[in-house]
C-alpha positions as CSV (number, residue, x, y, z in Angstrom):
1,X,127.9,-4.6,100.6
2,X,131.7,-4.0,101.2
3,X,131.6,-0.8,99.6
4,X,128.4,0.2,102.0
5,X,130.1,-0.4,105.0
6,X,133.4,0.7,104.3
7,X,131.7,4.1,103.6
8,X,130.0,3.6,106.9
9,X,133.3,3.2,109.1
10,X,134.6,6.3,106.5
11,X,131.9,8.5,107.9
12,X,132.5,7.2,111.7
13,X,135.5,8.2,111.8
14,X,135.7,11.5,110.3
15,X,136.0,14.3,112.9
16,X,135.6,17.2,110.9
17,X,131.7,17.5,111.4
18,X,132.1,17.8,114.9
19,X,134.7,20.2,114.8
20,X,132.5,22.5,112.7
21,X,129.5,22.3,115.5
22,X,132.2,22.9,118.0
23,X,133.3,26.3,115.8
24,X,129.6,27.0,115.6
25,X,129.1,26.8,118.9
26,X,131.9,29.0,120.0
27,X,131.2,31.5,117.5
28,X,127.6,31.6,118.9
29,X,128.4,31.9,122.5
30,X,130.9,34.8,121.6
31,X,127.9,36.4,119.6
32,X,125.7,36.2,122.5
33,X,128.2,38.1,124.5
34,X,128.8,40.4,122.3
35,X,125.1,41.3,121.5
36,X,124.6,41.4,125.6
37,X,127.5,43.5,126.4
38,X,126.4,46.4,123.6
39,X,122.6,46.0,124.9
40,X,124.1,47.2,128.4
41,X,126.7,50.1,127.1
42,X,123.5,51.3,125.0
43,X,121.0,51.2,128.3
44,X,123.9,53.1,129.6
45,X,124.4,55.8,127.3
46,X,121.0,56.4,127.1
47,X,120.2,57.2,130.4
48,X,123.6,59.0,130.3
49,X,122.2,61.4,127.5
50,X,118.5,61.4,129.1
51,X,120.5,62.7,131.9
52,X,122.0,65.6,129.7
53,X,118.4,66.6,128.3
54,X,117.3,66.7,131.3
55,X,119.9,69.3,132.4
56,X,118.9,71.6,129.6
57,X,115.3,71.8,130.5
């Protein structure tokens, strides 16, 4: 039973779960981000070269 609970308060105490969800996390919001800021450079260019074709016609 010793062994149980000493496992228990082992496993309570370590931090380094939590600092892997924080990682995750962070890495997630900086994906997010990411992934928005090249949707809106791509809407961008787009219109930038519809714009162009539209010159030629």
């Amino acid at each position: 039973m010793k062994a149980f609970r000493s496992l228990l308060l082992d496993f309570a105490r370590d931090r380094r779960g939590a600092t892997a969800i924080e990682y995750t996390l962070i890495t997630g919001l900086v994906s997010l981000t990411i992934i928005a800021g090249a949707t809106q450079i791509g809407q961008r260019v787009l219109v930038f070269f519809q714009s162009v074709a539209a010159g030629f016609n």
